[in-house]
C-alpha positions as CSV (number, residue, x, y, z in Angstrom):
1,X,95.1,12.4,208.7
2,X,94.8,8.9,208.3
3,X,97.9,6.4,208.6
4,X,97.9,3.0,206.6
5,X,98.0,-0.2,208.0
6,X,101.9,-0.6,207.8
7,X,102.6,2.5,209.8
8,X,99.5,1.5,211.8
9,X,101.5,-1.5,212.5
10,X,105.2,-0.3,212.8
11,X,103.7,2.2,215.7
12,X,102.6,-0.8,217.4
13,X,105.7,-2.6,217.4
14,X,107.5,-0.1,218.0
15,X,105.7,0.7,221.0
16,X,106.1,-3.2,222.1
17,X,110.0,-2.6,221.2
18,X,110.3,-0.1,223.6
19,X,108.2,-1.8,226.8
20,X,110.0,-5.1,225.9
21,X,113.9,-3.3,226.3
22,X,112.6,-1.9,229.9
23,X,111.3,-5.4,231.5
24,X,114.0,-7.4,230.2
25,X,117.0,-5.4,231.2
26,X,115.1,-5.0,234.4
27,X,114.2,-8.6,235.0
28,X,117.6,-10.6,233.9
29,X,119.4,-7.6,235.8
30,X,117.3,-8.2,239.2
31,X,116.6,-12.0,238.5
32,X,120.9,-12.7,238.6
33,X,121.0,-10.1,242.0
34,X,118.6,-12.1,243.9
35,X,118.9,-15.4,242.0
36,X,115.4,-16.2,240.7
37,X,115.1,-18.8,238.3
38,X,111.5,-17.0,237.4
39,X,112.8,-13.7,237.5
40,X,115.5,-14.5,234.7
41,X,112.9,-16.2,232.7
42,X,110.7,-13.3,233.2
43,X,113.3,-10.7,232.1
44,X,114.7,-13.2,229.2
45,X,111.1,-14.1,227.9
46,X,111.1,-9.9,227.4
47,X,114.6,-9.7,225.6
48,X,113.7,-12.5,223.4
49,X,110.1,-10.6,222.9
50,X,112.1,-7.6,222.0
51,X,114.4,-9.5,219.5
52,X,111.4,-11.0,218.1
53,X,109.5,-7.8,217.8
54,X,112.5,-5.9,215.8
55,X,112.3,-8.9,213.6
56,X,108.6,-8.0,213.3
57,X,109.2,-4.7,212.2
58,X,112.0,-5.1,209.7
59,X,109.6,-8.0,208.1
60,X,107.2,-5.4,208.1
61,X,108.5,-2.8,206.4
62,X,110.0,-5.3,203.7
63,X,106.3,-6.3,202.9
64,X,105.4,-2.9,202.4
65,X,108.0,-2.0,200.1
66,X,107.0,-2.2,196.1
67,X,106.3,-6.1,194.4
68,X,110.0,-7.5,193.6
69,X,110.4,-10.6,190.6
70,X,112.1,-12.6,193.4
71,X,108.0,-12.6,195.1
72,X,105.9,-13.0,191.9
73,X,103.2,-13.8,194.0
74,X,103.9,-11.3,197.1
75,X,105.8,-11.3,200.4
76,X,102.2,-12.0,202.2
77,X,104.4,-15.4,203.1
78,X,107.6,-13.6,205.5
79,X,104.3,-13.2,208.1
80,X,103.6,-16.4,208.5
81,X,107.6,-17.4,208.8
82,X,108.0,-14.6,211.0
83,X,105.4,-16.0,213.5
84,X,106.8,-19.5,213.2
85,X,110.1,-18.4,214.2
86,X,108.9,-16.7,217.5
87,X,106.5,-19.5,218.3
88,X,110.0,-22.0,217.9
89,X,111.9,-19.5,220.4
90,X,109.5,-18.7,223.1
91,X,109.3,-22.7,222.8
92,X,112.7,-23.6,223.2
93,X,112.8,-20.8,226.0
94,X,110.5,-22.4,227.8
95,X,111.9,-26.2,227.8
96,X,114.9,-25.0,228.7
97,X,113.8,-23.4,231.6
98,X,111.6,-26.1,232.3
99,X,115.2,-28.0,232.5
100,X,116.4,-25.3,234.8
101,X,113.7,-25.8,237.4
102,X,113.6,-29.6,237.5
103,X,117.6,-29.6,238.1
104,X,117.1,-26.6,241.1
105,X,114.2,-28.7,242.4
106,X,116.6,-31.7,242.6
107,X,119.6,-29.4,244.2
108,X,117.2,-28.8,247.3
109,X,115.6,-25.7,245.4
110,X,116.4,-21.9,245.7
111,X,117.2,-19.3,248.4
112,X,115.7,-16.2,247.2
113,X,114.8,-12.7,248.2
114,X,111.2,-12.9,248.2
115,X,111.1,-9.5,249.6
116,X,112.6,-8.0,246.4
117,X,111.3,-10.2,244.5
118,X,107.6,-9.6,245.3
119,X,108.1,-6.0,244.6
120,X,109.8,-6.8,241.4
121,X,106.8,-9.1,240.2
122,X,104.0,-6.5,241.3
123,X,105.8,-3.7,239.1
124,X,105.8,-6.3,236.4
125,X,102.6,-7.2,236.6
126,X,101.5,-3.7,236.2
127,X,103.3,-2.8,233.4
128,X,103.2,-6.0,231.5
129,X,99.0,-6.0,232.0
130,X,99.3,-1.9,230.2
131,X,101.9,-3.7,227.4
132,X,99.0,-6.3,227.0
133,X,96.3,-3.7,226.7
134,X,97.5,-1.3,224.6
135,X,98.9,-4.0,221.8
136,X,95.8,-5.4,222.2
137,X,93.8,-2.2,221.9
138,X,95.6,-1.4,218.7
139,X,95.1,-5.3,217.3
140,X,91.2,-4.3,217.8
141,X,91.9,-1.0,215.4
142,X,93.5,-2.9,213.1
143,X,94.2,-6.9,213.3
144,X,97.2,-8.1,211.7
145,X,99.2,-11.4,212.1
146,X,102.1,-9.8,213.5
147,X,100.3,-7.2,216.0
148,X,98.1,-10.8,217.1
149,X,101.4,-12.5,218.1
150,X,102.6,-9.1,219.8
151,X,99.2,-9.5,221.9
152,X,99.9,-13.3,222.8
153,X,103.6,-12.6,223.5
154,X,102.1,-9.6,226.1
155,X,99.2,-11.7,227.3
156,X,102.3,-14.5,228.0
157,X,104.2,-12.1,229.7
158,X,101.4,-10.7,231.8
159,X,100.3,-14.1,233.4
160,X,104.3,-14.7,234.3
161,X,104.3,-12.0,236.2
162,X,101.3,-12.7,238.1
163,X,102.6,-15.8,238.6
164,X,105.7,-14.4,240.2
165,X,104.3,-12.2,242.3
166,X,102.1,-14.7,243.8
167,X,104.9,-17.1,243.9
168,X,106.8,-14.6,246.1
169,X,104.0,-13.7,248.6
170,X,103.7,-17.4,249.2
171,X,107.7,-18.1,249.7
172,X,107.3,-14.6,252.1
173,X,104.3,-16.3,253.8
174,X,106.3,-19.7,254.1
175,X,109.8,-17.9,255.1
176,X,107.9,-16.3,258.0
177,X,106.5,-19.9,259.6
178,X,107.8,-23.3,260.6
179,X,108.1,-24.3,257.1
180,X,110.7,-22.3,256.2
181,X,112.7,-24.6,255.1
182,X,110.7,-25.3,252.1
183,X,110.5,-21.8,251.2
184,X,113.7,-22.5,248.2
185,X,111.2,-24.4,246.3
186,X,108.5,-21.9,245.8
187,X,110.7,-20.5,243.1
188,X,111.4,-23.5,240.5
189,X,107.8,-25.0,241.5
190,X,106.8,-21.9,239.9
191,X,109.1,-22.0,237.1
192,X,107.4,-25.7,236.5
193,X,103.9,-24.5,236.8
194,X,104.3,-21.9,234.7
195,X,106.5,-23.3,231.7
196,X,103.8,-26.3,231.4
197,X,100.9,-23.7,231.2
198,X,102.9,-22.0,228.9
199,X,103.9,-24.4,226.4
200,X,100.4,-24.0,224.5
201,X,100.6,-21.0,222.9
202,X,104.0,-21.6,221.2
203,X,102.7,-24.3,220.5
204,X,99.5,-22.6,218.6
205,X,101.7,-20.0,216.8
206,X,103.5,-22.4,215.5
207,X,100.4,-24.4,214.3
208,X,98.6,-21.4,212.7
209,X,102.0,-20.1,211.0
210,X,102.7,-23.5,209.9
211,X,99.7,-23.7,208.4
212,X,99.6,-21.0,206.2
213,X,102.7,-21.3,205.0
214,X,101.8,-25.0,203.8
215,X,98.2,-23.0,202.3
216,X,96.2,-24.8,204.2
217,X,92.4,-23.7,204.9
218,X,91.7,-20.7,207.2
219,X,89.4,-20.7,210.1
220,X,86.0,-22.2,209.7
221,X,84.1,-18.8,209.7
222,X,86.4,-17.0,206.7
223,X,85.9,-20.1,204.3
224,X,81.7,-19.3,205.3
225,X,81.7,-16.0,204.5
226,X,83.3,-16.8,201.1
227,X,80.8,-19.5,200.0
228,X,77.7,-17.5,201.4
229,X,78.7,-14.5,199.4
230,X,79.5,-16.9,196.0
231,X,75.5,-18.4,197.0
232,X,74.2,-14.9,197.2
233,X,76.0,-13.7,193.4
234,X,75.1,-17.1,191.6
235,X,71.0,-16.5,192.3
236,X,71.7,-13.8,190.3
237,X,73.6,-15.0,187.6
238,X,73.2,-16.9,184.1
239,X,77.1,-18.9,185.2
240,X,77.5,-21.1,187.7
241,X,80.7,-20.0,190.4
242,X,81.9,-22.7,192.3
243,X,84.7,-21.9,195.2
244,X,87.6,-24.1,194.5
245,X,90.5,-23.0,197.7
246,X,89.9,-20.4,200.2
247,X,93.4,-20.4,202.1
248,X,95.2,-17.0,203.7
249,X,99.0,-16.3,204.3
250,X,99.3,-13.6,205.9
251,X,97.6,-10.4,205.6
252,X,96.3,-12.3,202.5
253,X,93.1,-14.1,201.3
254,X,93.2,-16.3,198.1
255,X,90.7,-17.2,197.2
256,X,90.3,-20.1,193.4
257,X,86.6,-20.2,191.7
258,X,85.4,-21.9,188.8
259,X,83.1,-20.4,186.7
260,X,80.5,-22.2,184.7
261,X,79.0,-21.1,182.4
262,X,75.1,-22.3,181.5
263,X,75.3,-21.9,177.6
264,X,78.4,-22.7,177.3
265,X,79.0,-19.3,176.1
266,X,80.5,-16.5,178.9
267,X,80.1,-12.9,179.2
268,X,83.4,-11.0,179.6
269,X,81.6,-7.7,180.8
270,X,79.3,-10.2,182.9
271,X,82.4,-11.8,184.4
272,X,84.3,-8.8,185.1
273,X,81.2,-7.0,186.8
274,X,80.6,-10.5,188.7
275,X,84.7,-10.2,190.4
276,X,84.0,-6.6,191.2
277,X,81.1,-8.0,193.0
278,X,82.8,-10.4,194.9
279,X,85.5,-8.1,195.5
280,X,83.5,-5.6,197.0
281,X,81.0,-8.0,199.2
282,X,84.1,-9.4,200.3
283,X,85.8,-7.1,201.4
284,X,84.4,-7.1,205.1
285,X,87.0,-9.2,205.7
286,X,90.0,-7.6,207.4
287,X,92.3,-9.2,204.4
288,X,93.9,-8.3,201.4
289,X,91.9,-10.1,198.6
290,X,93.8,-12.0,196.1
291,X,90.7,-13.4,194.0
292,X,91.6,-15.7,191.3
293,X,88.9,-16.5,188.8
294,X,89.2,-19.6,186.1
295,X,86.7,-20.1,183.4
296,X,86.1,-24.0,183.5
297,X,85.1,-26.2,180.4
């Protein structure tokens, strides 16, 4: 039997919930026992990721529940916010341990147990690359703003633990030599390598969620496929439809035309066969189509 989007969704998240709780009791557990800065990011980028996905899921099911007055025009809209609130965390998460790292690296740096450690980040590395893959498995089944950020937040984890573990093999390498002593740095070096690389993709969350919410244009290639398919139904038409706004908000696509028509005289069973049209040609897209059509003088 088939399952709807929603609980396509909630499966998802719930899934991410789940992996999330492991890594970041794990990680901020370990990280404060052998007192890695990275480790505690590590494990605190996966509680916030946890918080962040439970937020997810309650915005989720409130979406799916039944139209309410208080959302006359739906609650496509809580998506958008919800993203723009976890692109602001994992932001803020990452300057402040940016912060951290640039005061240890003053102190003198770290003494950590890059023993435990290393094992730590290869464990991590190999469950956070299966979180990545299986959220972004599922975003390929069925693409939705929320299980997208769940794939970034992953694909952001991933990389920190690679970047750990190879951190520690080159503190074990440097612990083992005559430049021991500068073995104490390998950990907020890291911290500062990673946290710069890792400012982008807040960074872009919060761009594309601010966006829609201020109903802004969507990507180049949606706002295409919408003219090409009004191009394709006015050759065959007496009216002329022009596209007014194209923007999305979520899961959905709104979408303004102007209809013209030629004799200044307009068909209703013409107009209303010409929306199903469009409804139907565009629904290729992996949206829910709000298509709006006003009959201009």
């Amino acid at each position: 039997m088939a399952i709807s989007q929603t609980q396509f969704e909630k499966q998802t998240l719930k899934f991410s919930a789940v992996l999330s709780l492991s890594f970041a009791i794990l990680g901020v557990v370990l990280g404060w026992l052998v007192g890695s800065l990275v480790i505690i990011f590590d494990g605190a980028y996966s509680l916030v990721s946890l918080l962040l996905t439970l937020l997810s899921l309650a915005v989720s099911a409130f979406i799916a529940k039944p139209a309410m007055k208080a959302f006359p025009f739906g609650k496509a809209v809580l998506e958008p916010l919800v993203i723009a609130i976890k692109g602001a965390v994992i932001l803020g998460l990452v300057v402040t341990s940016l912060y951290n790292a640039v005061i240890a690296l003053l102190e003198g740096g770290r003494d950590v147990d890059a023993g435990i450690a290393f094992i730590f980040g290869i464990v991590n590395v190999i469950g956070c690359a299966f979180g990545w893959w299986y959220v972004a498995k599922k975003a390929r089944l069925c693409s939705t703003g929320l299980i997208e950020a769940e794939t970034k937040q992953w694909k952001m984890d991933t990389l920190i633990s690679v970047a750990v573990a190879l951190g520690f093999i080159v503190a074990l390498i440097l612990s083992n030599t005559s430049m021991a002593q500068y073995a104490g740095y390998a950990d907020p070096i890291m911290m500062l390598i990673m946290g710069f690389y890792f400012l982008k993709v807040p960074s872009e969350m919060l761009i594309q969620a601010f966006r829609e919410l201020l109903m802004m244009a969507p990507r180049k290639e949606v706002t295409q496929k919408v003219e090409r398919e009004v191009e394709m139904i006015n050759e065959n038409l007496e009216s002329d439809i022009q596209v007014v706004a194209v923007t999305k908000v979520g899961k959905q696509l709104l979408v303004k035309l102007d209809v013209h028509a030629n004799d200044n005289e307009l068909d209703i069973k013409e107009l209303k066969k010409t929306r199903a049209r469009l409804k139907e040609r565009l629904s290729i897209l992996p949206m829910d189509l709000n298509l709006i059509l006003n009959v201009a003088c």
